[in-house]
Steps between C-alpha positions, in 0.01 A plus 500: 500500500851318561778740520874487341625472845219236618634240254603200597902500454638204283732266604887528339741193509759472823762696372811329334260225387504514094192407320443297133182616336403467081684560330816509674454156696524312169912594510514399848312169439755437206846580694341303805422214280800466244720533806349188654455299191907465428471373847234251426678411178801358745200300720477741752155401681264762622501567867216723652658645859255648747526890571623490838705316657586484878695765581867305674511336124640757352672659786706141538477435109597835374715630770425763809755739342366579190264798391254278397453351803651789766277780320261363212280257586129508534445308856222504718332313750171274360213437728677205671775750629770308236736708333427494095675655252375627102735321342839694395668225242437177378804260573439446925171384386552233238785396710253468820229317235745237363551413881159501577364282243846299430520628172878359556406185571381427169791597242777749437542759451106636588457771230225773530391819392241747681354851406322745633519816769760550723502816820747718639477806656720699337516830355269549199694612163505357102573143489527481915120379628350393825317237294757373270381225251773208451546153334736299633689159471689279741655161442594308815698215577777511252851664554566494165653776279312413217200566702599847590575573127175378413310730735696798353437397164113473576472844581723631238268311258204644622636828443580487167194321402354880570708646319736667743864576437598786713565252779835354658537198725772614769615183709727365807539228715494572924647196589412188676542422923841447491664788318183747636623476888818624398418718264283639746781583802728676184205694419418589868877627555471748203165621628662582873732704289214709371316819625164379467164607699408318752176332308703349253785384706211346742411322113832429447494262829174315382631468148804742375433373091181751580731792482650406174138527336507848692338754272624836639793645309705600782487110687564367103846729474613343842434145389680534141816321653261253672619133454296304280351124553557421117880487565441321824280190385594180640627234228107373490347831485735600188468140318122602472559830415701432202230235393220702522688739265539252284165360457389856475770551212401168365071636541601860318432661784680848546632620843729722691685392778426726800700413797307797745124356434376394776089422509272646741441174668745314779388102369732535205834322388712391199334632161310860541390701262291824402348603148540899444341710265663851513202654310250504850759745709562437833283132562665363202485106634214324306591140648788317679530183735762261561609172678347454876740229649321491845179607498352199506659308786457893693167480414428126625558300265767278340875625407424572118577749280304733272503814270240704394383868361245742560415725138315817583238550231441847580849582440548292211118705333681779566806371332339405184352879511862663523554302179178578306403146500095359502552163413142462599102558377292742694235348313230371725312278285532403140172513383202789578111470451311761403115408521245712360183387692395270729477215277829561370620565857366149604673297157831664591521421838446109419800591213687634744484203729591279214793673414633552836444110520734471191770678688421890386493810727128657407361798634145659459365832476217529821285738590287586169819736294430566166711401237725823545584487886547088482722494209720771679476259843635226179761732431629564873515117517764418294311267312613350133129475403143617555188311472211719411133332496183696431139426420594443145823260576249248718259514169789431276650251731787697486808698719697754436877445546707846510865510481514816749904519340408565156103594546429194206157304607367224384163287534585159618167221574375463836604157601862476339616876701682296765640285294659741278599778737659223685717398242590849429618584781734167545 
């Protein structure tokens, strides 16, 4: 006889990977997709991106001195000996497919939208993941400020279309190449001034806007007389600023100017911006993005323009749980058979198919229940109605039809059953 300790062990997810199951994955499925239809409602085109990516993408697209790059990524040498990488974020990628496939040679601005899972190895904790499910957007090809207001306002839309309102758009511009060099040797000069470690002043040198996204309270009180790139935008840089504002005013859109926000990405300029919900603690982002002047020539392709954002669903679930919303059905199915028999079994499982043909989520009890243990599998369903055949039912040419919401059943014939419970549930 098999012992306790002679079991086989199960298996348990890689840790900081979150998991969807039913019920819960029906609130996941419905933040995932009412995120990406207000992008599809502005003719954003699906994109599907592969997984990985080689690995000197990101490292040139996102930049060397960032965390994601310098400390998160998931890299690793295929059977070839070429350096892959598990894809960290979305925007290096539709960038490197647009030059691929000369998306840009077609019209502008490209617009797409992707979803799906993103990794980074970071340090498990509510709303922070090493799987982290996104939907994203990017336009390309367009240095327009209406453009930038319109990705904004996509997001913000999708958003409230769940519901949310405990949310704030906070927003900023970092410049454009000819007030960022500047910018840069002012900011540089303060930083000498400061009594920082020697990790972050060796971050400083790569990129010294890192330090002003510094998290650490002690390295945020030495940076509070920092000078700021809002009040050193070139004439350009500020034009589009105060247009994108406008358009955003124009759109409805609420924001706060925050003149320290910088993203955790090196490829962006002009227009960035973050969406922070106050009610998930410490990992309060649930989405940001902004205007990538040169990624695309960096990356190999032509001098244009694009802005984009990456939405984390997981973050924006758990948003929608800080504010007691469930927008959504956990119902599986809307309809239930119960047969009593294998005749019965066999008539309901060509019903079944005819319904499901007519659009309607049908289930089945299997297995031989009775009538007690399949109308509780009915129950657990979430179904709006029960169809119950016997012996008697076949004779009578006949089905019963059970409201399981107010226990009322009715005999309806045979061959009209689809019909009606179709139109019912329209």
């Amino acid at each position: 006889m098999t012992s306790v300790q002679d079991r086989i062990q199960p298996f348990a997810a890689p840790k900081g990977v979150p998991e969807y199951s039913p019920p819960e994955s029906a609130g996941f499925l419905h933040v995932r997709d009412t995120l990406a239809a207000a992008a599809d409602r502005a003719g954003y085109g699906y994109i599907e991106l592969p997984v990985f990516e080689e690995t000197g993408l990101y490292a040139r697209g996102v930049g060397e001195s960032t965390d994601v790059v310098s400390k998160e990524m998931y890299t690793f040498a295929d059977r070839g000996e070429r350096s892959v990488t598990l894809r960290p974020e979305g925007t290096a990628g539709v960038v490197r497919s647009v030059i691929e496939h000369g998306l840009d040679r077609v019209g502008l601005p490209v617009k797409l939208r992707y979803a799906g899972p993103f990794f980074r190895y970071e340090r498990p904790q509510a709303g922070r993941y090493r799987q982290l499910q996104q939907v994203g957007v990017e336009a390309i090809g367009a240095d327009d400020p209406a453009l930038d207001a319109e990705v904004v306002a996509i997001a913000d839309e999708g958003f409230k279309s769940l519901g949310l309102t405990g949310y704030r758009l906070e927003l900023t511009s970092l410049g454009d190449a000819e007030c960022r060099p500047a910018y840069r040797e002012r900011l540089q000069a303060f930083l000498a001034g400061l009594d920082l470690d020697e990790a972050t002043r060796a971050r400083a040198a790569i990129n010294p806007l890192r330090v002003l996204d510094d998290k650490r309270p002690e390295v945020r009180k030495l940076m509070e007389d920092a000078p700021l790139l809002l009040d050193h935008l070139s004439e350009a840089s500020a034009a589009h600023h105060a247009a994108v504002l406008e358009h955003l005013d124009d759109l409805g859109v609420a924001y706060t100017i925050n003149p320290r926000m910088v993203r955790g990405l090196d490829y962006y300029t002009k227009t960035t911006f973050e969406f922070v919900h106050d009610g998930l603690g410490a990992q309060s982002g649930i989405g940001g993005g902004g205007r990538y002047d040169g990624l695309m020539a960096t990356l190999g392709g032509q001098e244009l323009s694009g802005v984009g954002w990456g939405i984390g669903v997981d973050r924006t679930l758990l948003a929608c749980g800080v504010e007691g919303l469930r927008p959504w059905s956990t119902a599986r199915v809307e309809v239930f058979g119960v047969p009593l028999g294998d005749a019965a079994r066999r008539r309901l499982v060509t019903i079944a198919g005819e319904l499901r043909r007519a659009g309607v989520r049908v289930d089945l009890a299997y297995g031989g229940r009775g009538l007690k243990g399949s109308m509780k599998s009915a129950d657990r369903s979430g179904a709006r109605y029960a169809l119950v055949l016997g012996e008697r039912d076949l004779e009578a040419g006949t089905v019963g039809v059970k409201d399981l919401a107010s226990g009322d059943q009715r005999s309806v014939p045979l061959e009209s059953v689809v019909t009606e419970l179709s139109s019912l549930l329209t």
